[in-house]
C-alpha positions in Angstrom: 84.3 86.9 125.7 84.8 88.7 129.0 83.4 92.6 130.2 87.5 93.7 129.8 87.5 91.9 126.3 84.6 93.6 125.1 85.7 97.1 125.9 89.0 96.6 124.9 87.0 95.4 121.4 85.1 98.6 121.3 88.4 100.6 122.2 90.7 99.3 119.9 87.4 99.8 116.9 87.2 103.3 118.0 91.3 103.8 118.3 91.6 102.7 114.9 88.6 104.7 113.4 90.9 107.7 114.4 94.0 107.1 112.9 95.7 109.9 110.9 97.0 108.3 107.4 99.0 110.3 105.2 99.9 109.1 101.6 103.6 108.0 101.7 104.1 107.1 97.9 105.8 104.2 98.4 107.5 102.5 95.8 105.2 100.3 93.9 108.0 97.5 92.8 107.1 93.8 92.9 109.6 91.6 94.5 109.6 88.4 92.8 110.6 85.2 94.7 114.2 84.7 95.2 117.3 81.8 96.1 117.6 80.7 99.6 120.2 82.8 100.9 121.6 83.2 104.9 119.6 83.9 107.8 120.0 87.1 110.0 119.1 86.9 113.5 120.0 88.7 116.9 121.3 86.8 119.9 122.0 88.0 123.6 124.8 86.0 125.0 124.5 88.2 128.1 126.4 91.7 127.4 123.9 92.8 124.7 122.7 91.6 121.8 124.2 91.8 118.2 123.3 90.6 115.1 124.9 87.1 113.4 124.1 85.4 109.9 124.3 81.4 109.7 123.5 79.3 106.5 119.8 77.7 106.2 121.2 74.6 107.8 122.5 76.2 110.5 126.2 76.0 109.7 128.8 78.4 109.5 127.1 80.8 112.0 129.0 84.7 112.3 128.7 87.5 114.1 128.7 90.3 112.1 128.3 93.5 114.8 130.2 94.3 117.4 128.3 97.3 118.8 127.5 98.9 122.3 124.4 98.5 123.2 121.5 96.0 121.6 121.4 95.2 117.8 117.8 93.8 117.0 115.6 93.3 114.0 117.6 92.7 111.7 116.0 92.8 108.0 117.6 91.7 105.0 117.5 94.1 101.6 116.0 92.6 98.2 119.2 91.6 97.0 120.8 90.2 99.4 123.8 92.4 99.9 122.9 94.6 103.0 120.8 94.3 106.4 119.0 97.0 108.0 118.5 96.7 112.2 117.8 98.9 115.4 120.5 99.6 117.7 119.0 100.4 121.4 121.7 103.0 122.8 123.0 102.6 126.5 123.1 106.1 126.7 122.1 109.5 124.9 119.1 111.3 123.8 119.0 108.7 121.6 118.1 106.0 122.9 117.9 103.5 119.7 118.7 104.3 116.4 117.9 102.7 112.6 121.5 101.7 111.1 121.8 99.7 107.2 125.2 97.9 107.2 126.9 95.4 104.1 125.8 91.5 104.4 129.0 91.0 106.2 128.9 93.2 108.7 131.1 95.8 107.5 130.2 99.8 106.5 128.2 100.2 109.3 125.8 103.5 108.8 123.5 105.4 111.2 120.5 106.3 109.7 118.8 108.3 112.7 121.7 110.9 114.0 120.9 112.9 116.5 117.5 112.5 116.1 115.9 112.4 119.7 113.8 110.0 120.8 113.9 106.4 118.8 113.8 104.7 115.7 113.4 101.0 115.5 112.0 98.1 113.6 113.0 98.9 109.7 112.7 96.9 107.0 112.8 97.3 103.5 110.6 98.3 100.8 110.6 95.6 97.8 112.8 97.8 95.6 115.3 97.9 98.1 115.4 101.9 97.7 113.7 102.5 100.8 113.2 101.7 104.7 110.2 101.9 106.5 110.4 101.8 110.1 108.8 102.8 113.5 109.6 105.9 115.0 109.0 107.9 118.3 109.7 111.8 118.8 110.4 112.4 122.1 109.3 116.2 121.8 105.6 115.8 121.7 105.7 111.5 122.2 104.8 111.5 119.0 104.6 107.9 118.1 104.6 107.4 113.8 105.5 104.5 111.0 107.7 106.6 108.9 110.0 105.6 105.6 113.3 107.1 104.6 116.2 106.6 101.8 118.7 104.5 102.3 120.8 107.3 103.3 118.2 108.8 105.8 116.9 111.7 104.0 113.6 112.2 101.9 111.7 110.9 105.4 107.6 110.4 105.1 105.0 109.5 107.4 103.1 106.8 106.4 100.5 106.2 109.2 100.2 108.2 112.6 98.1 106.1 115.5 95.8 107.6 118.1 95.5 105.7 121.3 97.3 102.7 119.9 101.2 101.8 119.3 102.1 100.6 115.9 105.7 99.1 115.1 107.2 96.2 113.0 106.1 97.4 109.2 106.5 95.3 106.5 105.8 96.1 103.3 103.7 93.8 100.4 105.9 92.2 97.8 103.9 94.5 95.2 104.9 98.0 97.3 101.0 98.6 97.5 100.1 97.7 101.2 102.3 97.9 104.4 101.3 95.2 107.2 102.0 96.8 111.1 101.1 95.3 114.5 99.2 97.5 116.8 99.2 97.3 120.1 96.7 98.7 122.9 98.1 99.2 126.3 95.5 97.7 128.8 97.3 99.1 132.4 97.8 96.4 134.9 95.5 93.4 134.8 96.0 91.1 137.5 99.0 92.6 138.4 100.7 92.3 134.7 101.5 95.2 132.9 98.5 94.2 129.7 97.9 94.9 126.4 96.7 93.6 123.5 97.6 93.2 120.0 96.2 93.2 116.4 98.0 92.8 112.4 96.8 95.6 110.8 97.5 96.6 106.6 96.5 99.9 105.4 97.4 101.1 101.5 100.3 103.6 100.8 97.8 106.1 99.7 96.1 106.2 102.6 93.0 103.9 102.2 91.8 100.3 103.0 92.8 100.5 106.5 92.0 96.9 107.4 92.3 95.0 110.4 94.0 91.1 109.2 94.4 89.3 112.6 91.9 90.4 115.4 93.4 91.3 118.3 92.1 88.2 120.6 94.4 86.4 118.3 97.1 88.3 120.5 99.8 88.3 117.3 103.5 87.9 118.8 105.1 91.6 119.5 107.5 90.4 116.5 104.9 91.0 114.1 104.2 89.6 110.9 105.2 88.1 107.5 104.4 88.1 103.7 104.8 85.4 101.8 106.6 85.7 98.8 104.1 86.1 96.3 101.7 88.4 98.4 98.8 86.1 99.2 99.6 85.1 102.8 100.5 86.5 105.9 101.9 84.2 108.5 102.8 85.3 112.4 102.8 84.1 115.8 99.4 83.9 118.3 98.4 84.0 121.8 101.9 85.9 122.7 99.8 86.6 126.2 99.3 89.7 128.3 102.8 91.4 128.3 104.6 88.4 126.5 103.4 86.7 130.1 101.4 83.9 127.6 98.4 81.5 129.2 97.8 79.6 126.4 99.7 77.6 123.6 100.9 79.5 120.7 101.6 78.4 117.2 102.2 79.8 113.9 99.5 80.6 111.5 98.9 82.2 108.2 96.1 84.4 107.1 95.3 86.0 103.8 95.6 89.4 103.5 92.1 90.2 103.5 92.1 88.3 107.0 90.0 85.6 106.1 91.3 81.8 105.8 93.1 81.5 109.2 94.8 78.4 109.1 97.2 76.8 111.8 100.4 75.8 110.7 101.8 74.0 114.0 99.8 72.5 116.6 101.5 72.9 119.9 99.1 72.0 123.2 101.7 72.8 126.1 101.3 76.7 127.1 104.4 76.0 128.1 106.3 75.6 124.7 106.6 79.6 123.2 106.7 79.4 119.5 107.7 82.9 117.8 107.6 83.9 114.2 110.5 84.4 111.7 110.0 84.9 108.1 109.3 83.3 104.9 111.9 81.4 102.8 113.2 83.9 99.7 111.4 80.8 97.9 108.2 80.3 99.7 108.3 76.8 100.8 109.4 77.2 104.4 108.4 79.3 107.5 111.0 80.0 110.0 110.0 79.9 114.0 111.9 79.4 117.2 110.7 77.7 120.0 111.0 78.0 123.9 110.8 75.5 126.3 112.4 74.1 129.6 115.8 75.8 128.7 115.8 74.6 125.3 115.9 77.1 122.3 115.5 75.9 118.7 115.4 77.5 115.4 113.1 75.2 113.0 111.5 75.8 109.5 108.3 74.4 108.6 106.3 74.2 105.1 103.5 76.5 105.2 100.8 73.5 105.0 102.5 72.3 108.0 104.6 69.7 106.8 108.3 68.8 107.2 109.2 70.4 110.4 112.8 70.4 110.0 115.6 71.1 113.1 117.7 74.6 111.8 119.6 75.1 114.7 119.7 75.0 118.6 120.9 77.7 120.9 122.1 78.2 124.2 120.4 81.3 124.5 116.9 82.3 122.9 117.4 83.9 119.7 115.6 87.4 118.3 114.3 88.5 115.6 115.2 86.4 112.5 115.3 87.3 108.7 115.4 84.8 106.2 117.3 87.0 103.2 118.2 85.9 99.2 120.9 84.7 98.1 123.0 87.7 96.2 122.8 87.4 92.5 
């Protein structure tokens, strides 16, 4: 390991020693296992992105906003019938903005207001009662993870970083633990704006702060998954100084306690950029995008590995993706 990994080692140890937790009391509701439902993803066809649903084999693909501005992240509710996303602002003292609309697009609702600063990232607690989301207050650059109703009101912190950025929370099927990605801001390296990221889970009370996937793992900026049923974690690696990436990345799982790393594809080209989606309501599939020479594919992939299956291609390179139940 290099001088500049070491430090930023011994930096990122220290950053997280300091971080402020508060108790949240998040809901403690287990979401069991659900049908295969539609997939949510963002697409930028080149005058901002919105957010569009498609079936799991990539049919009968819709766009469901029609916003100014960039709709990202989107994340699917526990039963299926509403999706929660970010919406970057082109102008304003807001400049993005947490908004929870129906499955179809319809009933859009801004969550944020007038809030200065930006809100971003949400997803939803198991019980679908909640959303916890990322959150910076432009006042003091306050930089928080922070959970709200789903009408934006009864607003908690749930962890506060010191030195470090944290975004993309996702909370444990049981309620119990919320998973975040950190990232360290490393200045210009070689001429690249740096840094370097980490999966981190720390308990809604405030304890077991735990670092899952180590941050010269380099998680993708997209963050990271649960499984269904709690026991893994599954994400994107080497995403590369800045999303500039030197080195192949591939999808792997973890346990929650971090230990039993395990590959799930085994790309060799640096070239080829695979992301991170979700897990399958059902827990048989991983969903991942790829990037290479032009070429832009959606693909879904057992968790041991097996089957890669073709979802869909695209003209241009998807976002985020969300792989929700099917409504009851």
């Amino acid at each position: 390991m290099s001088r500049t990994m070491h430090v930023v080692a011994r930096t990122l140890v220290m950053g997280a020693a300091l971080i402020a937790v508060l108790a949240a009391a998040l809901p403690a509701f287990a979401t069991f296992p659900g049908r295969n439902g539609r997939i949510a993803y963002s697409l930028d066809r080149g005058d901002g992105a919105q957010i569009y649903s498609m079936s799991p084999n990539g049919s009968d693909r819709r766009q469901l906003t029609h916003l100014d501005g960039n709709a990202l992240a989107p994340d699917w509710s526990p039963d299926g019938r509403s999706i929660v996303f970010e919406l970057d602002h082109p102008n304003g003292p807001t400049s993005c903005s947490i908004e929870i609309m129906n499955a179809d697009g319809s009933n859009v609702m801004d969550l944020t207001g007038a809030r200065p600063g930006c809100e971003g990232t949400p997803s939803f607690t198991p019980d679908g009662r909640r959303i916890v989301f990322w959150a910076e207050t432009c006042e003091a650059c306050v930089e928080a993870i922070r959970s709200m109703d789903l009408h934006g009101r009864e607003r908690r912190l749930v962890v506060q970083p010191h030195g470090l950025f944290f975004k993309r929370p996702q909370v444990s099927p049981d309620g119990r633990t919320v998973l975040f990605l950190a990232e360290q801001d490393l200045g210009v390296v070689d001429g690249i704006d740096a840094n370097v990221k980490a999966l981190f889970t720390v308990r809604s009370n405030g304890t077991h702060l735990r670092r899952v996937v180590p941050f010269d793992l380099d998680p993708c900026a997209c963050g990271g998954d649960w499984s269904p049923d709690g026991r893994s974690i599954e994400f994107g690696d080497n995403a590369g100084y800045g999303g500039s990436q030197v080195r192949p990345t591939n999808i792997a799982t973890v346990r929650p306690d971090g230990s039993g790393f395990r590959l799930v594809t085994d790309f060799q080209h640096p070239d080829v950029y695979a992301a991170n989606g979700s897990y399958s309501p059902d827990g048989r599939w991983i969903l991942f995008r790829t990037s290479w020479a032009g070429h832009n594919t959606l693909w879904k992939i057992h968790p041991d590995g097996t089957h890669r299956t073709l979802v869909a291609h695209f003209q241009f390179s998807p976002g985020t993706r969300d792989w929700g139940p099917r409504p009851a």
